[in-house]
MMTF fields as JSON, N, C-alpha, C and O atoms, coordinates in Angstrom:
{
  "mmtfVersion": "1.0.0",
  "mmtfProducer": "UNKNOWN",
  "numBonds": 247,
  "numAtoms": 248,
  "numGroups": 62,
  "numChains": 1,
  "numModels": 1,
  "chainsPerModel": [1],
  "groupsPerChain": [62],
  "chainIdList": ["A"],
  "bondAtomList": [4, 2, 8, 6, 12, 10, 16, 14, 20, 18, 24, 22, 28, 26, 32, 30, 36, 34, 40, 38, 44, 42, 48, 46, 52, 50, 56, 54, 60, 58, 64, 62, 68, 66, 72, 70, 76, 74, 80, 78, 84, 82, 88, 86, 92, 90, 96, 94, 100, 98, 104, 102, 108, 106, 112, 110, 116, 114, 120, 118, 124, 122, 128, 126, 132, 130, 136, 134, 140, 138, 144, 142, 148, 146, 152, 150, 156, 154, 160, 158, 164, 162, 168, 166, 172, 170, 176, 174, 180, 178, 184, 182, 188, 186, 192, 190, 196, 194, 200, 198, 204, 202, 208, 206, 212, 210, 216, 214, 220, 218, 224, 222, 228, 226, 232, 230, 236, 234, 240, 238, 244, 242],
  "bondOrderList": [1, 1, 1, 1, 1, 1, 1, 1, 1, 1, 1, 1, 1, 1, 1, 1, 1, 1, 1, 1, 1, 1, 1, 1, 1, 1, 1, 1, 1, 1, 1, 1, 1, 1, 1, 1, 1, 1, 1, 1, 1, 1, 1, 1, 1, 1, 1, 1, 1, 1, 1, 1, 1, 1, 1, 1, 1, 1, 1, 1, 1],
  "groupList": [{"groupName": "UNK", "atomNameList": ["N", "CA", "C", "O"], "elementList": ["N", "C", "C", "O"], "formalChargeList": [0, 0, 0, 0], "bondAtomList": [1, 0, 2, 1, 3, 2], "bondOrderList": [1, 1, 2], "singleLetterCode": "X", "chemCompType": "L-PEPTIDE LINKING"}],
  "groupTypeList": [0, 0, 0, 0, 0, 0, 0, 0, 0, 0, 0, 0, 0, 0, 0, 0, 0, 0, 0, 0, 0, 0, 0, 0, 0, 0, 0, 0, 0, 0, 0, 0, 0, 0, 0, 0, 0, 0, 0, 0, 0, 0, 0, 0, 0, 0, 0, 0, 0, 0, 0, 0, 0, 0, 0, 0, 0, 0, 0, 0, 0, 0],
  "groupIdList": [1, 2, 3, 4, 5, 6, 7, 8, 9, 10, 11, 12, 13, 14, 15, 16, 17, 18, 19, 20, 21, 22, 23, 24, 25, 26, 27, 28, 29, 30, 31, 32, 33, 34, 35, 36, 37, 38, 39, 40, 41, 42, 43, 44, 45, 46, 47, 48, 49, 50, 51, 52, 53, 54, 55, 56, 57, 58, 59, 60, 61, 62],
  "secStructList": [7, 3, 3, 3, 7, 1, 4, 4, 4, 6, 7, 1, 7, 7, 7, 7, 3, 3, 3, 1, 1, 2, 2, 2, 2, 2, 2, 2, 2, 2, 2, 2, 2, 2, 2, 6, 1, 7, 7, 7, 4, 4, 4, 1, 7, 2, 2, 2, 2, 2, 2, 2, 2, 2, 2, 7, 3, 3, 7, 7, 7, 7],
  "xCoordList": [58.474, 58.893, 60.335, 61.167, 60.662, 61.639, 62.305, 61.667, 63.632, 63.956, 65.633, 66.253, 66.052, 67.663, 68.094, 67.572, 68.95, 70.358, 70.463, 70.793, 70.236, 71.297, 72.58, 73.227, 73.022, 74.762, 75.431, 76.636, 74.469, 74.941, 74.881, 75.361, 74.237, 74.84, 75.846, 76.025, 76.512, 77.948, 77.533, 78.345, 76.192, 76.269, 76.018, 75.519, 76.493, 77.34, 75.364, 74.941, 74.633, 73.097, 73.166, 73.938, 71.929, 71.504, 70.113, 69.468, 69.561, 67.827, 67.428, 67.598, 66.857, 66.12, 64.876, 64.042, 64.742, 63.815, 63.113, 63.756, 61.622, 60.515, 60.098, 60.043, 59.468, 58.608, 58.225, 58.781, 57.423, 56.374, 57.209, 56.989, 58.271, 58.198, 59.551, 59.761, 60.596, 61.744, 61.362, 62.096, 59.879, 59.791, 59.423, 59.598, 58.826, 58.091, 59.65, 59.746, 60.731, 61.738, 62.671, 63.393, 62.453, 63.325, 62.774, 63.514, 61.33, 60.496, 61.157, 61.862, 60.783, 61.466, 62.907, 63.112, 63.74, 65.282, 65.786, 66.599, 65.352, 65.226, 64.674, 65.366, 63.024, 62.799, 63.421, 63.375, 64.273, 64.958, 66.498, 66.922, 66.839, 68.539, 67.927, 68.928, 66.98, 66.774, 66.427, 66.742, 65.628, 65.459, 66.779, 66.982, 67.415, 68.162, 69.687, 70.558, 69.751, 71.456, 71.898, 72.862, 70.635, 71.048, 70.961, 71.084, 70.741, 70.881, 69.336, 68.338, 69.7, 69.147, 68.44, 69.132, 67.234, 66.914, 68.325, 68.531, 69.15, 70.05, 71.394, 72.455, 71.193, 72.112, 71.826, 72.718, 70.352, 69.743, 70.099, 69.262, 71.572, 71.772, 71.705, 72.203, 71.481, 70.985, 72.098, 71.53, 73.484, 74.484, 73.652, 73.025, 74.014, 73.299, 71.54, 71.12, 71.193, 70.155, 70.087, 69.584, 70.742, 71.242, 71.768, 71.29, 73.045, 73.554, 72.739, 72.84, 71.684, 70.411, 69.789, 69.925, 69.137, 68.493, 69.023, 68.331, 70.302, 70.796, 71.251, 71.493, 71.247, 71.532, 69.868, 69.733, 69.067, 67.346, 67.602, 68.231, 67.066, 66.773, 65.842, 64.984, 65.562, 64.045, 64.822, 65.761, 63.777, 63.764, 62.92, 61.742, 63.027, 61.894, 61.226, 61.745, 59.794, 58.679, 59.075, 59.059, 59.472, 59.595, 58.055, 57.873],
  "yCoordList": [9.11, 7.782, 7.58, 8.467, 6.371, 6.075, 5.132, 4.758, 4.811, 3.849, 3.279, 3.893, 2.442, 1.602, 0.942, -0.13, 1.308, 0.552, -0.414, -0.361, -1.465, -2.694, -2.766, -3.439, -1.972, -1.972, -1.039, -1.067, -0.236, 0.24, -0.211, 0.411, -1.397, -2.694, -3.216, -4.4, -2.834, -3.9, -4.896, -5.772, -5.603, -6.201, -5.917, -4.891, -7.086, -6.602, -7.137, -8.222, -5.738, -5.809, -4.652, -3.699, -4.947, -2.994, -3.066, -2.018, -4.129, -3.866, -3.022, -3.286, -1.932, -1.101, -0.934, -0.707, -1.094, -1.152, 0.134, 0.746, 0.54, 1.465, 1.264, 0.039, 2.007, 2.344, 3.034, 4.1, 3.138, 4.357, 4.457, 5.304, 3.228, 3.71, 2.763, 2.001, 2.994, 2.037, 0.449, -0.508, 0.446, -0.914, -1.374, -2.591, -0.966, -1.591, -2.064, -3.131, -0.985, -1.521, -2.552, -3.289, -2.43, -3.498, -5.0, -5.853, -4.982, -6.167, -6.635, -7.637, -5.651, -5.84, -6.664, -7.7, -5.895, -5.884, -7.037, -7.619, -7.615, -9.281, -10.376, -11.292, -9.927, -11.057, -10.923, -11.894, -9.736, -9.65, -10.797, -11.809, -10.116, -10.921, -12.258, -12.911, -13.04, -14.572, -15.273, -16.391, -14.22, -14.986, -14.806, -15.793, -14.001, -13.154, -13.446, -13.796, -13.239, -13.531, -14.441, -14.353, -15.588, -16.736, -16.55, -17.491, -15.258, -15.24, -16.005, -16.547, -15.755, -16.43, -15.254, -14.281, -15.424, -14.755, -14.41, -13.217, -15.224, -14.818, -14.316, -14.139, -14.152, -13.104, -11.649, -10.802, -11.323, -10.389, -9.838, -9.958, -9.305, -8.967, -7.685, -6.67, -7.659, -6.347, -4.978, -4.166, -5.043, -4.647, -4.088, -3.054, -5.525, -5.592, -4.402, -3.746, -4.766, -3.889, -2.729, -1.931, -2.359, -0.835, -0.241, 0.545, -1.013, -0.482, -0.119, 0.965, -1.352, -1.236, -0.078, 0.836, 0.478, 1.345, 2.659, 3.414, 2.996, 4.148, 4.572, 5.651, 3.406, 3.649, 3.894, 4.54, 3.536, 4.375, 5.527, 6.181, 5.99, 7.744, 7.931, 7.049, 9.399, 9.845, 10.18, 10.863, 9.247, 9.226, 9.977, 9.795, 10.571, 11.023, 10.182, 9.152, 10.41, 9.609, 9.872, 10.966, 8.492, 8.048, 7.82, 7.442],
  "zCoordList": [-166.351, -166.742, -166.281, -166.47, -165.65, -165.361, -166.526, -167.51, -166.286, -166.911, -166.46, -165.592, -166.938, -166.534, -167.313, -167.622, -167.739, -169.228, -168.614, -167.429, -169.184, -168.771, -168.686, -167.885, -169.633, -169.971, -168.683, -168.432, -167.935, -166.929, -165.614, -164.666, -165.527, -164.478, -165.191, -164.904, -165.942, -166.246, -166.733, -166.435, -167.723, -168.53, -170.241, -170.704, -171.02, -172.355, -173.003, -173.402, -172.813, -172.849, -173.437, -173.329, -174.299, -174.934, -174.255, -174.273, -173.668, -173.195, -172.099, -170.908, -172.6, -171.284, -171.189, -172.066, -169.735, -169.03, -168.248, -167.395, -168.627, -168.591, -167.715, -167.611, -166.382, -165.433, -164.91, -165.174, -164.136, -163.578, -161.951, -161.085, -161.887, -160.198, -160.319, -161.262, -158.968, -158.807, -158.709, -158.956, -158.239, -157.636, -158.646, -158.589, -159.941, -160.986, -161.997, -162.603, -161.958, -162.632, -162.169, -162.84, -160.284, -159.701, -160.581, -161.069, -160.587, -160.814, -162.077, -162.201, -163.109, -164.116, -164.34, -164.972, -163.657, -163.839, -163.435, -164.154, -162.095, -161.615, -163.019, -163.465, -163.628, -164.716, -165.68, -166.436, -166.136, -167.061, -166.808, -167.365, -165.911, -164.957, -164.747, -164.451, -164.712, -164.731, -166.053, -166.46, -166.651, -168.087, -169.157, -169.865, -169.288, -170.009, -169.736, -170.533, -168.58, -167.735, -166.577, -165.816, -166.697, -165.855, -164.221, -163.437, -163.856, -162.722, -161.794, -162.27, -160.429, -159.668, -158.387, -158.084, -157.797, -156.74, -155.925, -155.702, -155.54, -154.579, -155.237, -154.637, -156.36, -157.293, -156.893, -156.932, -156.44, -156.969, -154.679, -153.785, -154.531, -153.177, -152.316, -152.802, -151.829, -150.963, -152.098, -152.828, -151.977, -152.757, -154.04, -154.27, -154.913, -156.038, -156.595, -157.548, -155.382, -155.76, -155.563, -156.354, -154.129, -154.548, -155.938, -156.757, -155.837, -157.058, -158.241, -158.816, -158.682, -160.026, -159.278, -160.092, -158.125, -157.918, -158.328, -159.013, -157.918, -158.207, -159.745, -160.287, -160.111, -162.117, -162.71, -163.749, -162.243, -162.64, -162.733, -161.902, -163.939, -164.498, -164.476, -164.489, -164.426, -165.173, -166.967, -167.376, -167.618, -169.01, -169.894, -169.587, -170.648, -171.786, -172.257, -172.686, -172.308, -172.81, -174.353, -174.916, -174.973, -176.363, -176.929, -178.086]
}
């Protein structure tokens, strides 16, 4: 199980996000950042997504 702090993209968030794979949390992490933090597809930048990629852990199954 994977997973990604919000608060470790640098927003003032406690919600984290669970997945089986990077691409299932990218998915995530985008509907979260549009419903949640206003952002926009073109928020979401080549940069940007690196950065969310490399803050994904492997997490302990809770």
């Amino acid at each position: 199980m994977l997973s990604l702090k919000c608060s470790d993209a640098g927003f003032d968030c406690q919600h984290t996000i669970k997945g089986n794979s990077k691409e299932e949390i990218m998915n995530q992490a985008k509907e979260h950042g549009k419903r949640d933090h206003n952002l926009q597809d073109s928020d979401f930048s080549p940069e940007l997504v690196n950065k969310i990629e490399n803050l994904i852990t492997e997490s302990k199954i809770s």
